[in-house]
Steps between C-alpha positions, in 0.01 A plus 500: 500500500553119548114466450447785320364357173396156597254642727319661247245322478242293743500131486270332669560185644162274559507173753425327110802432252395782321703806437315812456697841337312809548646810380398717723845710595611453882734597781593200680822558747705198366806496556617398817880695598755426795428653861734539720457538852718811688524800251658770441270713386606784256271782440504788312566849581100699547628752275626264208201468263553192336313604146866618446683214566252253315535372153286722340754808435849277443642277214808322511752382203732223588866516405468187288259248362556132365396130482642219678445114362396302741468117421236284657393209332504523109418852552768801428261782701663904458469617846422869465769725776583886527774599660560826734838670583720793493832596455756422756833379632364294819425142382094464497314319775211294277139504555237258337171620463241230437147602413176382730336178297184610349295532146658837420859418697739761326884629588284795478406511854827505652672802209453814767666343804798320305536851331500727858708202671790530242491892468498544867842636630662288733790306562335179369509484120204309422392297202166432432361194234171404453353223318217335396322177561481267209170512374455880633563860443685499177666105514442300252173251621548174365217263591667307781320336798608772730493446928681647742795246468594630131485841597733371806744351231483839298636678778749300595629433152533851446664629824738218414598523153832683402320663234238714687504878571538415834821327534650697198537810798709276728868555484557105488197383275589772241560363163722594230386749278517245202270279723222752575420624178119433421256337773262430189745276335417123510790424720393687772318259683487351880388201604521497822751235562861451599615372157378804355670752689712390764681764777740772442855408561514813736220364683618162530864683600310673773350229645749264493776743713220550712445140599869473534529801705525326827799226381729792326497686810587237685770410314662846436399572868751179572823640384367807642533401837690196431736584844324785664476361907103553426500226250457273878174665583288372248153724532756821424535343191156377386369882614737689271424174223121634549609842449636467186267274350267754580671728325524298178061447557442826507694629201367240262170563652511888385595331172193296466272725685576828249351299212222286585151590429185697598192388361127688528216321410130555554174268560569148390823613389651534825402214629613310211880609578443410894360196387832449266747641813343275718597175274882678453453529137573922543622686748494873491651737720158624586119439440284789465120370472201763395172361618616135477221255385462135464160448402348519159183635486259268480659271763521732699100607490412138457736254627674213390310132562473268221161645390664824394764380375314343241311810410834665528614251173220535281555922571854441424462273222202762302730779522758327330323353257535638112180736401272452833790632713560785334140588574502421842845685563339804319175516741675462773843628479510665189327780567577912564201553732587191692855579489441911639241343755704278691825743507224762648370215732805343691791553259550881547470649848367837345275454160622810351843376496299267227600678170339393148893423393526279773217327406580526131851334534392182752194442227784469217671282716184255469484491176883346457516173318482241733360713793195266624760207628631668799171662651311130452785390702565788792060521517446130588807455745779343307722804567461474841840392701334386812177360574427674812566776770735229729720399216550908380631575870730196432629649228591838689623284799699318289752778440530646852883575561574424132327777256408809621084539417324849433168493536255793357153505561239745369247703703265472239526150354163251512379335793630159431834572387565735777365211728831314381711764517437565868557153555874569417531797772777379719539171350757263499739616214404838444756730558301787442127621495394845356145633436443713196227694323360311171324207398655187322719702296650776723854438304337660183177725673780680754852362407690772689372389798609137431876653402519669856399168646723320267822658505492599867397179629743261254789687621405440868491141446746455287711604698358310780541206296913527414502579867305175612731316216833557607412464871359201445774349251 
């Protein structure tokens, strides 16, 4: 889906300056997703017949929907979220859903599996939120010079920010109900910064007995053993001063653990929040990345050198111009044939899973106010995180022992991106590899087979993780 729309057209590029647009529709594979190297391959049953667990026959209502303010610049930009949960005593465990970067990126995609992961009996009461890029799906789209490092900021601001859905589920970000009234009100805002929001007390509580952990024991453990005859071997001592601390790790471990964060994310978007875990601006409890992609696609078809670049600015610069962009945008993005060709092509495994409403709803999507800045920016490369293959295995490698990393590939997706996805079988980082049926979008095209993968494998390494954590504290 990351290329979906941009790739709607053919533009040839000449060994002259010039910059030939021929509308002639095409299929280019352009988006280039993670690979991983040893996989665990899931496959489906021979007698499941996936027409009935595609899109085609299921709809999905979330429990909620609302804006969030976030400020960037002199911009206040209404981040469109819905919301998914049902009723129960056990304290949620949150998902984010981010959408996969693209002309027609929409929360849409990810509404089946958020709504089968939180109905789904089990003893983990999940939470699922999913949002939308600024300058996508149904965000506001201010004219801002958009790159990967502002959708970066985006992220992080909003994981961060007291007032998000997000941290509104933990027991210690909760606000007062006075506080939380309206998300659409002026003063709910986040900047991003420290001065702005600052940490929970019970947080700060947390981690401050925790760092002390090892001094109070010692010191109660002193009057303890003040005149036991043991007091004169001294290891006896520092063993049962281990033990304790230990102790003391591991509950407030369990504390921390039971509220941090899950987030999904597909194409670009995934590697966006790898690229943002990597720096130590997030950290979720888990990663879960759906046909990962770095490259925008025409980078990806074309390359980068300073020739291309150029052509890549005076691309970028028509689309966003006044009255000749909007003409450009419409021939080659703008478009219902174009649209239903390339979800038929590489976006869909199976074409009949292509319905007119499908194509009806991502062709409304073009048509937003403001809709042309994004795709000028995600076509010619400036959404891209990385620049190549080596530095999108750094990424991955990056978080090895530190965030657990799903990785889904598709069976069907194009030859290019699945090129990069292999490349992340049994890399450095990836916790996980798994093989599905679909295209770029299998989370919308066959979202109960993502929720199987999802749930199942979250749980395992989860709870790998808070075992990892507390033997390692």
């Amino acid at each position: 889906m990351p290329s979906l729309m941009a790739s709607s057209a053919i533009l040839h590029f000449s060994p002259s300056s010039s910059l030939l647009l021929s509308r002639k529709i095409c299929r280019p594979s352009v988006f280039t997703a993670a690979q991983f190297p040893r996989s665990l391959t899931i496959k489906a049953s021979t007698s499941l017949d996936y027409s009935n667990v595609s899109v085609i026959d299921k709809s999905a209502a979330p429990s909620k929907t609302n804006n969030w303010k976030w400020k960037f610049e002199d911009n206040s930009i209404n981040i469109y979220y819905e919301e998914y949960e049902k009723e129960s005593s056990d304290p949620p465990k949150d998902i984010l859903m981010i959408p996969t970067i693209s002309d027609v990126s929409t929360v849409e995609e990810w509404r089946l599996v958020a709504r089968d992961i939180v109905q789904r009996v089990g003893k983990v009461n999940w939470r699922a939120t999913i949002i939308d890029w600024p300058g996508l799906g149904y965000s506001d789209r201010p004219k801002i010079d958009y790159n990967a490092d502002v959708l970066e900021k985006f992220l992080v601001d909003f994981m961060s920010a007291p007032d998000c859905p997000i941290s509104q589920t933990r027991s210690y970000f909760r606000p007062s109900s006075s506080s939380s009234s309206s998300l659409d009100s002026s003063s709910s805002s986040s900047s991003g910064s420290e001065e702005d929001f600052g940490t929970p007390w019970t947080v700060v509580l947390i981690k401050w007995v925790r760092n002390l952990a090892t001094p109070l024991v010692l010191f109660c453990f002193h009057f303890w053993v003040g005149n036991a005859h043991f007091c004169r071997t001294p290891w006896t001592v520092w063993i049962k001063v281990f033990e304790v601390r230990q102790h003391f790790l591991f509950s407030f471990d369990v504390l921390m653990l039971e509220n941090d964060l899950v987030v999904f994310g597909g194409g670009h978007a995934a590697t966006i929040t790898i690229r943002a875990a990597k720096k130590g601006l997030v950290k979720p409890a888990a990663i879960a990345a759906v046909a990962p992609t770095w490259a925008g696609p025409l980078p990806i078809v074309f390359g980068r050198d300073s020739d291309m670049e150029t052509r890549y600015g005076l691309l970028r610069g028509t689309l966003r111009a006044p009255a000749v962009g909007w003409m450009m945008y419409n021939m080659l993005v703008s478009n219902e044939k174009a649209i239903q060709s390339q979800y038929k092509s590489h976006v869909y495994a199976d074409p009949n899973n292509v319905t007119p409403s499908i194509v009806e709803s991502r062709y409304a999507l073009t048509k937003r106010k403001g809709a042309r800045y994004v795709p000028a920016a995600f076509l010619t490369g400036l959404l891209d995180p990385v620049n190549s293959r080596e530095e999108f295995l750094e990424l991955f490698a990056a978080l090895e022992g530190q965030i657990p990393v799903l990785v889904v590939s598709t069976k069907g997706s194009p030859k290019r991106s699945k090129a990069e996805m292999e490349a992340l079988r049994g890399a450095k980082g990836v916790s996980k590899f798994v093989e599905l049926p679909g295209a770029l979008l299998p989370q919308e095209e066959y979202p109960p087979l993502l929720q199987r993968s999802f749930t199942g494998s979250c749980k395992r390494i989860l709870n790998a993780k808070r075992k990892n954590s507390f033997n390692g504290s």
